[in-house]
C-alpha positions in Angstrom: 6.5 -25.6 22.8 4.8 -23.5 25.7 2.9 -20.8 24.9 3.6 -18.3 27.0 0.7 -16.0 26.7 -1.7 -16.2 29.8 -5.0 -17.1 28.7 -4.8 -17.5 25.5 -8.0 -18.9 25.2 -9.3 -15.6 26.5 -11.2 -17.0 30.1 -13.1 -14.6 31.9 -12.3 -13.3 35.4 -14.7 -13.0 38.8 -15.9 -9.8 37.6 -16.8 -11.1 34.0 -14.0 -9.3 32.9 -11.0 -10.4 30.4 -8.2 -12.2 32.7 -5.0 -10.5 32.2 -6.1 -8.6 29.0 -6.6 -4.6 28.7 -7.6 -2.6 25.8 -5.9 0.6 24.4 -6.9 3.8 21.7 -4.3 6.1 20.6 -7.5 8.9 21.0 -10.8 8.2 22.6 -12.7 9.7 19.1 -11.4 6.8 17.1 -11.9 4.3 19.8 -13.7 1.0 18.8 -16.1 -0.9 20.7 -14.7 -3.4 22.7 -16.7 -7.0 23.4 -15.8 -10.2 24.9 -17.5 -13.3 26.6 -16.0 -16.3 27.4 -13.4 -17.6 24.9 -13.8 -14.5 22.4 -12.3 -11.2 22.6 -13.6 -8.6 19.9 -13.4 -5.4 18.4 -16.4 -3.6 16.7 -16.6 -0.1 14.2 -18.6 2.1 15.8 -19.0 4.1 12.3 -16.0 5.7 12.6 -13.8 4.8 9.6 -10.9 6.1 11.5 -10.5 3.7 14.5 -7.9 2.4 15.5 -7.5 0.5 19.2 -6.3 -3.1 20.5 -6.3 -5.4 23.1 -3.4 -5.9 24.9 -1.4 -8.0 27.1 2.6 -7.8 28.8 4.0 -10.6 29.5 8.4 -11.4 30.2 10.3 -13.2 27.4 14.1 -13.2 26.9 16.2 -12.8 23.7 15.6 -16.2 21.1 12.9 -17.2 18.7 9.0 -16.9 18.8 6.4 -18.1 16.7 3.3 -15.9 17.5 0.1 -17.5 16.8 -3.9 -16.1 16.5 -7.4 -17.6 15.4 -9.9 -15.2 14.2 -13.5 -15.0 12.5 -14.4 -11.6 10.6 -18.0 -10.0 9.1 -17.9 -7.1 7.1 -14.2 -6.5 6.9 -13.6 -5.9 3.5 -9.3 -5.8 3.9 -8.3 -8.4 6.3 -4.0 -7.9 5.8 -5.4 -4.3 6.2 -7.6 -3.9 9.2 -7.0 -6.8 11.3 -3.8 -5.9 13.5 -2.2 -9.3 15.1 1.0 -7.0 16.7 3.8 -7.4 19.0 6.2 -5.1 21.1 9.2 -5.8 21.7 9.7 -3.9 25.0 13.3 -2.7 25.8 14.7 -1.3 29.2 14.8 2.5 29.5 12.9 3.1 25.9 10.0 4.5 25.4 7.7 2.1 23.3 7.6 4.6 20.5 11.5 3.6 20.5 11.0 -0.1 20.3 10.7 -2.6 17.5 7.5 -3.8 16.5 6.8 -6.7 14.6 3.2 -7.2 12.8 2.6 -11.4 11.1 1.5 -10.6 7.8 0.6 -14.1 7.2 -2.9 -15.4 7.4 -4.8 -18.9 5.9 -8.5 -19.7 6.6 -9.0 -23.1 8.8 -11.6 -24.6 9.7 -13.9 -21.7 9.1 -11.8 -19.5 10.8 -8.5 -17.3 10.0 -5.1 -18.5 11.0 -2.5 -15.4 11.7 1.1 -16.9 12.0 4.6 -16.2 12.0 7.9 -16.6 13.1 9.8 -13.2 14.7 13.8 -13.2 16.5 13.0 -10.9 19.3 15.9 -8.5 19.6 18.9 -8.9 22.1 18.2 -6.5 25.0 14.2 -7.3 25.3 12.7 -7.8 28.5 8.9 -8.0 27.8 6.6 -8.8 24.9 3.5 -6.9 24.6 1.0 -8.9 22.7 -1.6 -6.5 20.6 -4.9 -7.8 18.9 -6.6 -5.0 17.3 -8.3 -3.2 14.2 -8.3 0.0 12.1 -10.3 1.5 9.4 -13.1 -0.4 10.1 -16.6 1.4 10.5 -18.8 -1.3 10.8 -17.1 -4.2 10.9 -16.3 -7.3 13.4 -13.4 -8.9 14.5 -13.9 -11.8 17.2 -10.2 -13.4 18.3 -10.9 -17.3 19.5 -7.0 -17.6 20.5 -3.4 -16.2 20.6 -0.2 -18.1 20.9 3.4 -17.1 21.7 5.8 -19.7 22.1 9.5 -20.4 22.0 10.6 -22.2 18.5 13.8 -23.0 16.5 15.8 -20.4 14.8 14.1 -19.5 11.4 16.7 -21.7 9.0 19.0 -20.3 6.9 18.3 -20.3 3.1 22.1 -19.9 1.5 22.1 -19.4 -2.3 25.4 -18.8 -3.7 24.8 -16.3 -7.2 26.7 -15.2 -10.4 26.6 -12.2 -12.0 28.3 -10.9 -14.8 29.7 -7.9 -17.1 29.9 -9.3 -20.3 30.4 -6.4 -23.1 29.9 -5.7 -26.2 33.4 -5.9 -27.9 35.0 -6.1 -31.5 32.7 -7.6 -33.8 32.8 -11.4 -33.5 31.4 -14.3 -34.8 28.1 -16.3 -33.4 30.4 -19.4 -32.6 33.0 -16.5 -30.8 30.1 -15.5 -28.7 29.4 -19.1 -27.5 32.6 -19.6 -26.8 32.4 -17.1 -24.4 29.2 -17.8 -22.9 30.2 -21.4 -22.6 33.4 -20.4 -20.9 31.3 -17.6 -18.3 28.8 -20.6 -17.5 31.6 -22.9 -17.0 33.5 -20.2 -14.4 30.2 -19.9 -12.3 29.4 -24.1 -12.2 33.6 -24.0 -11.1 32.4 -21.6 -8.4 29.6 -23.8 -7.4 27.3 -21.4 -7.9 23.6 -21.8 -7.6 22.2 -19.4 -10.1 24.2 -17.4 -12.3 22.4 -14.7 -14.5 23.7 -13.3 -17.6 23.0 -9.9 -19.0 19.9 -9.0 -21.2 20.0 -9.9 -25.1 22.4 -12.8 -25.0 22.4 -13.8 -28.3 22.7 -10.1 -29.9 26.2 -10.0 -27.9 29.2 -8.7 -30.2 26.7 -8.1 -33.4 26.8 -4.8 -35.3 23.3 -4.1 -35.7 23.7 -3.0 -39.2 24.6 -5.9 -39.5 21.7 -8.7 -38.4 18.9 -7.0 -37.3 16.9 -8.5 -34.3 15.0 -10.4 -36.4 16.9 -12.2 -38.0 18.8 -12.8 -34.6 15.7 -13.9 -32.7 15.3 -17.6 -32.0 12.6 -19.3 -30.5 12.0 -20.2 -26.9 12.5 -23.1 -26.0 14.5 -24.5 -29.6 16.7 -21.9 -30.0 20.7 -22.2 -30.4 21.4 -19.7 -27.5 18.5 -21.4 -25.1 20.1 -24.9 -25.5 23.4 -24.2 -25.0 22.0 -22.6 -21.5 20.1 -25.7 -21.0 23.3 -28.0 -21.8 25.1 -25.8 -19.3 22.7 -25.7 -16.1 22.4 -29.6 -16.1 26.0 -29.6 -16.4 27.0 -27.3 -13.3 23.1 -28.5 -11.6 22.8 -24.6 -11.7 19.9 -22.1 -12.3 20.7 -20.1 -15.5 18.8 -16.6 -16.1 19.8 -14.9 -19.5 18.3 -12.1 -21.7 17.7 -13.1 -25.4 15.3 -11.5 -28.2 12.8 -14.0 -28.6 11.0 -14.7 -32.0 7.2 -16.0 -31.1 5.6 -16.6 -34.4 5.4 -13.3 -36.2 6.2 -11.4 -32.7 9.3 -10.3 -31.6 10.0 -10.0 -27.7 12.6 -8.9 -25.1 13.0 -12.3 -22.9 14.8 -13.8 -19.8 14.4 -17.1 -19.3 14.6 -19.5 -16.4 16.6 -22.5 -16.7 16.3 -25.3 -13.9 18.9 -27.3 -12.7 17.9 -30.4 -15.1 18.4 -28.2 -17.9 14.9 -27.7 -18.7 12.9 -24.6 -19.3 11.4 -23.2 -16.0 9.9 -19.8 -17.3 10.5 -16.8 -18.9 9.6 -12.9 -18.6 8.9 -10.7 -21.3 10.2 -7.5 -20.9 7.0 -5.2 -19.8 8.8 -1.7 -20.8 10.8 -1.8 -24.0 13.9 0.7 -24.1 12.2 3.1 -27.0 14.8 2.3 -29.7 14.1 -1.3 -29.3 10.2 -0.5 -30.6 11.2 2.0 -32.9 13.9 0.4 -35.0 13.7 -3.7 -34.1 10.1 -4.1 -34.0 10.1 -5.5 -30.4 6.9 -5.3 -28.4 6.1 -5.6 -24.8 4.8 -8.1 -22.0 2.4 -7.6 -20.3 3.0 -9.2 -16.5 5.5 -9.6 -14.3 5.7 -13.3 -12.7 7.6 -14.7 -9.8 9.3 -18.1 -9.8 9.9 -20.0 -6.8 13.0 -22.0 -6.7 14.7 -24.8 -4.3 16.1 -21.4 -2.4 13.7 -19.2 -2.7 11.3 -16.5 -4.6 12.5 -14.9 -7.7 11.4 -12.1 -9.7 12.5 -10.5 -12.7 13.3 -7.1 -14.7 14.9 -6.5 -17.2 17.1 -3.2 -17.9 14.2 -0.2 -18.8 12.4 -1.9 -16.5 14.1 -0.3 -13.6 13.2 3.1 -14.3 9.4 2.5 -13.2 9.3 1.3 -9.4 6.2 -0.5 -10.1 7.8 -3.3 -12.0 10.3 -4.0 -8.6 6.8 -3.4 -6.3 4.9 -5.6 -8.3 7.9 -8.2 -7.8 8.3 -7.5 -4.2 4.2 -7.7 -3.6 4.0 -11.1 -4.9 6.9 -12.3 -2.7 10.3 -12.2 -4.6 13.1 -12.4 -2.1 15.6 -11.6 -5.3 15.3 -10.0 -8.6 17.1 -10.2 -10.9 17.9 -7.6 -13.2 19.9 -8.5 -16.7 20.5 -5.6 -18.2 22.5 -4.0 -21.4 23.3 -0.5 -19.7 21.8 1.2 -16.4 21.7 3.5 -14.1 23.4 2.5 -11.2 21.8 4.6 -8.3 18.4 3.5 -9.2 19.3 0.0 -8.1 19.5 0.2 -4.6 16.5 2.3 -4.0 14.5 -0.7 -5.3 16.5 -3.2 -3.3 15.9 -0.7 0.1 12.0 -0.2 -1.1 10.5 -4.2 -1.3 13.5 -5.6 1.3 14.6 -7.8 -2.0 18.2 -8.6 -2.5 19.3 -7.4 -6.1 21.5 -9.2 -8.6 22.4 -7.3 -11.7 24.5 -8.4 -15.2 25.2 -6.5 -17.9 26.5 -5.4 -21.5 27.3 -2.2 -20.3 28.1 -0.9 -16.8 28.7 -3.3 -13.5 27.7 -6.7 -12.8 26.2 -5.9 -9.1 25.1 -7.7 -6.0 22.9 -5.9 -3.5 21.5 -6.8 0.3 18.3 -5.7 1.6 19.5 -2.0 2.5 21.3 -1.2 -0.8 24.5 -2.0 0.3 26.6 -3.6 -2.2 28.2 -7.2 -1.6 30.0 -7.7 -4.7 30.8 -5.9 -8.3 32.9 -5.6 -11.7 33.7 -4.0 -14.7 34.5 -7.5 -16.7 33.8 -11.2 -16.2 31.9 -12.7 -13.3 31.2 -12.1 -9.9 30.0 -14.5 -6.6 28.6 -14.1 -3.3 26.8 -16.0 -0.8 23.2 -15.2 0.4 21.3 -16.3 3.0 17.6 -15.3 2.1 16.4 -15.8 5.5 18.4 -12.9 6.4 16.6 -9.7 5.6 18.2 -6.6 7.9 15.8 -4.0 8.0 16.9 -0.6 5.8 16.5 1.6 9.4 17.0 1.5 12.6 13.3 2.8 13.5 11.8 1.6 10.0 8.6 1.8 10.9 6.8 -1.4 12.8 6.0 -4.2 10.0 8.2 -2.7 7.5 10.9 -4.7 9.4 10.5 -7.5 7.7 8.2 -6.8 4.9 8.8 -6.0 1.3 7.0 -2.1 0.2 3.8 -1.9 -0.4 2.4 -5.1 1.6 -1.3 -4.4 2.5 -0.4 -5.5 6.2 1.7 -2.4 7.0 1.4 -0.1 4.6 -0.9 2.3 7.1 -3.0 3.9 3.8 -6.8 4.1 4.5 -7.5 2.1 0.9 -5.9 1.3 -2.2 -7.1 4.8 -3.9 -3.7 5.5 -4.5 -3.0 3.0 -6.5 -6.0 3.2 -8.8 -5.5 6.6 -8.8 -1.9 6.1 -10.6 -3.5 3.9 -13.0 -6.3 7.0 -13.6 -3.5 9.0 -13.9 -1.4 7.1 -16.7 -4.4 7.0 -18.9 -6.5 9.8 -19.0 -7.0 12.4 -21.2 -6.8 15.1 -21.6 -2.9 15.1 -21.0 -0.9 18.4 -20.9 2.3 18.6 -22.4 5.1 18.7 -20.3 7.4 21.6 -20.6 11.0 21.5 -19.7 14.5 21.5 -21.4 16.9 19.0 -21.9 19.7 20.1 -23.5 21.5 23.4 -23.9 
């Protein structure tokens, strides 16, 4: 590869000046302090907690691949993802660079004492420059000293294809347990047919077809891993060499819990997720209680996360998902609402699978748009998780290819906001809400 960057070792000029670098400020009152010396270019608070200004060097490239590359050392920066801007802009004829695409690297590993910035970026079709941007914000007395910045042709990012399976399986006529294998058995078999990588099945599995006067969810509940329902899904996923998600009610000891579990492609148990926010009726009249985190799961394809049905209704649960780097979450569900479900794809760049008791089986992109659905049985579509279109044309710099709420480019001053929600959910005193809800 050749970096394309000139001096990217930052060498000084006759004049004991940067060679071929400038600096810019948005506004001279929030301007930093600029430093260099040979082989360090810097940034400095001047006790201004607003700053915000960059070094900054143009330089031709042409449409293709780039991996863009910087080594820094920081003191007293409390938010590195945060403050520490490692930018680049992609400079199109006749725009104005307020109308050009921006990408930001949000990835960063300490080495060898310093801290390594890196990523890959496509730069877009009709480019004709690159300007490279090394800069701060929000820092009042901090220090930021670059050591080197790289930007140099590479191979096309590779795609990640995962071919998934949801499906609509409802509650019908009251049948038997071994009727309700049957059918699962049969679904599972449809999706290994398909060669399908991962199929997910709707929330509460093994309550499918019961009247719940009938059993009640504790006497339905089954252990995890041991359980009927879990080993049928294990027999099934070595079978087809397929992931298997699938909702059950899971019986821990004395505890009763709203579960998906993971299956691997061996068969064996992966993971599972507890479901964090219980539909109320599921409290109130089975005795099911809550979990209380929300983990990701990496697979041979990619980052998953999951919710499960209620779940959907507070953004949180997707965010929380979409922070720790799920690329798809999964959502099996007994009914939904529909128009929440692309909001949360759109909001952490996540594609969305959904099954269900009740309502659609879905499969969403990155921008809400839907790639497959049904009212019955099962539904398949191709994804390539490298492939992440951003939700806007002009979505706003390094929200191009980052989930919501990443430190990196979510342009906030702090996290105050989101301790302040957390203040918010648990204080007292409370007022009541007023407002009707039925006439």
């Amino acid at each position: 590869m050749t970096n394309l960057i000139n001096n990217h070792d930052f060498r000084m000029a006759e004049n004991d000046t940067p060679l071929n670098w400038g600096i810019c400020a948005p506004r001279e009152v929030t301007k930093p302090a600029f430093h260099w010396k040979e082989g360090e270019l810097g940034v400095s608070g001047t006790g201004n907690v607003y700053n915000f200004g960059y070094w900054q060097q143009e330089i031709p490239v042409k449409p293709g691949w780039y991996r863009f590359t910087t080594r820094f050392t920081t003191s007293d920066i409390d938010d590195i993802p945060l403050q520490v801007l490692n930018m680049i802009l992609w400079k199109r004829p006749g725009h104005a660079p307020r109308q050009c695409p921006q990408d930001i690297i949000t990835g960063f590993a300490r080495s060898g004492g310093q801290i390594e910035a890196s990523e890959v970026f496509q730069a877009p079709p009709d480019v004709v420059s690159a300007e490279i941007q090394l800069g701060c914000r929000f820092v009042s007395r901090g220090n930021i000293v670059w050591h080197s910045a790289k930007l140099e042709p590479c191979d096309p990012v590779a795609p990640r294809q995962a071919r998934v399976t949801a499906v609509r399986w409802g509650e019908g006529n009251l049948r038997t347990p071994e009727e309700c294998f049957g059918d699962l058995a049969r679904l599972l078999d449809q999706s290994g047919a398909v060669g399908s990588d991962l199929v997910l099945l709707p929330e509460m599995c093994n309550r499918v077809g019961e009247v719940r006067a009938v059993r009640s969810a504790e006497e339905i509940a089954e252990p995890i891993p041991g359980g009927p329902t879990v080993k049928l899904l294990q027999e099934k996923a070595k079978q087809h060499h397929m992931y298997v998600v699938a909702g059950l009610i899971e019986a821990d000891g004395d505890t009763l819990f709203n579960t998906a579990v993971l299956i691997g492609r061996n068969g064996e148990l992966e993971g599972r997720y507890r479901k964090v926010h219980p539909y109320w009726p599921e409290e109130m009249f089975d005795g099911i209680m809550p979990g209380d985190s929300l983990p990701v799961f990496d697979l041979d394809f990619g980052r998953i996360g999951v919710m499960v049905c209620y779940d959907s209704w507070f953004p949180e649960s997707a965010r929380l998902l979409g922070l720790q780097g799920a690329e798809m979450i999964l959502f099996p569900a007994a009914g939904y609402e529909p128009l929440i479900l692309p909001a949360r794809a759109i909001d952490n760049r996540a594609y969305v699978v959904a099954s269900a008791l009740g309502g659609k089986a879905m499969i969403l992109n990155t921008v809400g748009h839907t790639l497959a659905e049904t009212d019955e049985g099962l539904i398949t579509a191709s994804i390539d998780l490298s492939y992440r279109p951003t939700p806007h044309t002009n979505a706003g710099g390094g929200l191009n290819a980052s989930p919501g709420g990443r430190r990196v480019m979510r342009h906030a001053l702090s996290g105050r906001i989101y301790e302040d929600i957390q203040k918010e959910v648990c204080k007292l005193p409370l007022p009541a809400d007023q407002f009707r809800w039925f006439k």
